[in-house]
C-alpha positions, 0 to 999 in steps of 0.5 A, a space after each residue: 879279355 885279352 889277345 895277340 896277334 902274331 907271326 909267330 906259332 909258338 906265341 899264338 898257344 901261350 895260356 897268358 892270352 884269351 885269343 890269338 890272331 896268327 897271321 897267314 897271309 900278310 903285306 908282305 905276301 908272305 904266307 904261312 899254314 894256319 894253325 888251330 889254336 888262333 884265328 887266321 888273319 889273311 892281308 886281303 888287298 895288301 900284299 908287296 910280292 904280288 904287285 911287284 910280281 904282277 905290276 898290273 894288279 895294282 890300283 891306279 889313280 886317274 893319273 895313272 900312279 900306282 898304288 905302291 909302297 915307294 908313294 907317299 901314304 902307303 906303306 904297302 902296295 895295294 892290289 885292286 878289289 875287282 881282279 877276279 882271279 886274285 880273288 879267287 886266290 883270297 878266297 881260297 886262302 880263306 877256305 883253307 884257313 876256314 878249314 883248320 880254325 872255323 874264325 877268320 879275320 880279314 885285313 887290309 879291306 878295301 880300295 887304297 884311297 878315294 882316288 882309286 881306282 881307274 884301271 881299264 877293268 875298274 872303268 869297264 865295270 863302272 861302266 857296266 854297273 851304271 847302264 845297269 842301273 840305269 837300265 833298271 831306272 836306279 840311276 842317271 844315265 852314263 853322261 851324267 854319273 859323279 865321284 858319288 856315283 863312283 863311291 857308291 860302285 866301289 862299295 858294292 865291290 867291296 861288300 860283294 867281296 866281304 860277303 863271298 869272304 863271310 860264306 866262306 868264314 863257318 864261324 865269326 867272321 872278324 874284320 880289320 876297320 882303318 882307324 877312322 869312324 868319322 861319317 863317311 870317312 871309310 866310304 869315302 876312302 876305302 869303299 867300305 859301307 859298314 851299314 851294308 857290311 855290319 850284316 856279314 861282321 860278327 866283330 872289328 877289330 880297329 888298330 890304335 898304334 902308337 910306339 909310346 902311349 905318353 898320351 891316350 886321349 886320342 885312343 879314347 876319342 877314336 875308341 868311343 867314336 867306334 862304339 857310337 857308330 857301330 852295334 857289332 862288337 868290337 876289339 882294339 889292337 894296341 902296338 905292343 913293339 918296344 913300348 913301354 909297359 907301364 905306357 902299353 898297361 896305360 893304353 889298355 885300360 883305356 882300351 878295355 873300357 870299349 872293346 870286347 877284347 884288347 889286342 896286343 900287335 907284333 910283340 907278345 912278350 911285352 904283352 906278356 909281362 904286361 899282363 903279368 904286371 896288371 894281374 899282380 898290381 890286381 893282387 897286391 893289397 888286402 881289403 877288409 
């Protein structure tokens, strides 16, 4: 199968695609109404308007720097997973979305980086959730704890968050997964235990951009490294913005070797002709 993802609305209803994402809340934060022709994608924990708006609600490492767009590594600003009421926010974005199409996709899952992060809430409820553990003889004491340790709190926020999400979500619950299937990698990085949150996933979606495709073997390798370590489905999204058809035809077939669907992100005209051009090259010739 074959879908988009888009901003648009008009786009999101074209017949030449088997499934459309359409973006209601993005990075930006900027927001839209969702619609009932495509899955509803929410920007969970990225969004520029409200860590400018409200300073405090971003991330910050142990040296006080923030989770921003304006730091090397981030190409958005961040918004820390334990903020209650940006929370609540989220998850009442993903009810009204819930509420028009039964499938939603949750993006932009999980803490910025490894470093992430040390806010006088996060200290506090790392603190608390050791004693606790202690207390319940799962755990070292306070004086004792490690970065494992931290790692480990940081995945029980996450998958806390993924599962009030998942309550909230009537049919498939799709989620966004960084490119990254290494062992350990997205635990390590974003706080995501995909052994706990495969559970509450009916499928991932896993971003491969590139702006040219000349190469894919790297696509493959991140591809195949995905299905070996996952049993939910999963679907690729490719870079569909002034890329060139014959290359973004290359990338899908490719890409349709592992996934249940391939993706086309932010272009679905380019999309469009490249259905059109692998529909008509399956047609040209006759057999006999």
């Amino acid at each position: 199968m074959y879908g988009v993802v888009t901003r648009n609305e008009e786009e999101a209803r074209w017949p030449d695609f088997d499934r459309a994402f359409y973006e209601v809340k993005d990075v930006s934060g900027r927001s839209a109404e969702p619609i009932d022709e495509a899955v509803s994608m929410v920007s969970c924990f990225g969004d520029n308007a409200a860590g400018e708006e409200n300073p405090e609600l971003v991330p910050v490492n142990p040296d006080g720097q923030k989770a921003t767009r304006d730091r090397t590594y981030f190409d958005w600003a961040y918004i820390c997973p334990t903020h209650d009421g940006y929370r609540e926010g989220l998850l009442e974005i993903i009810e009204d979305c819930a509420e028009v199409n039964p499938d939603v996709r949750l993006d932009d899952v999980g803490f910025p980086r490894p470093e992430y992060c040390y806010c006088d809430r996060c200290n506090e409820r790392f603190e608390e959730w050791v004693e606790t553990r202690h207390a319940d003889g799962e755990g070292p004491p306070p004086e004792e704890t490690d970065i494992e340790d931290r790692y480990e709190w940081r995945a029980d926020v996450i998958t806390d968050f993924v599962k009030e999400a998942a309550d909230r979500i009537p049919g498939k619950t799709y989620m966004t997964l960084y490119p990254d299937p290494y062992e350990g990698h997205l635990y390590e990085r974003a706080g995501i235990d995909l052994d706990a949150i495969e559970t509450l996933v009916d499928e991932f979606v896993v971003p491969l951009y590139d702006t040219h495709y000349g190469t894919t073997y790297w696509l493959e390798t991140i591809a195949s490294g995905f299905v070996d370590r996952l049993d939910t489905p999963l679907s690729i999204e490719l870079y569909a913005v002034d890329v060139d058809i014959d290359d973004l035809i290359h990338a899908a077939h490719v890409a349709e070797e592992y996934a249940e669907t391939v993706l086309f992100g932010y272009e679905a005209s380019n999309a469009r002709a490249a259905l059109r051009r692998m529909d008509a090259d399956e047609r040209d010739g006759v057999e006999w």
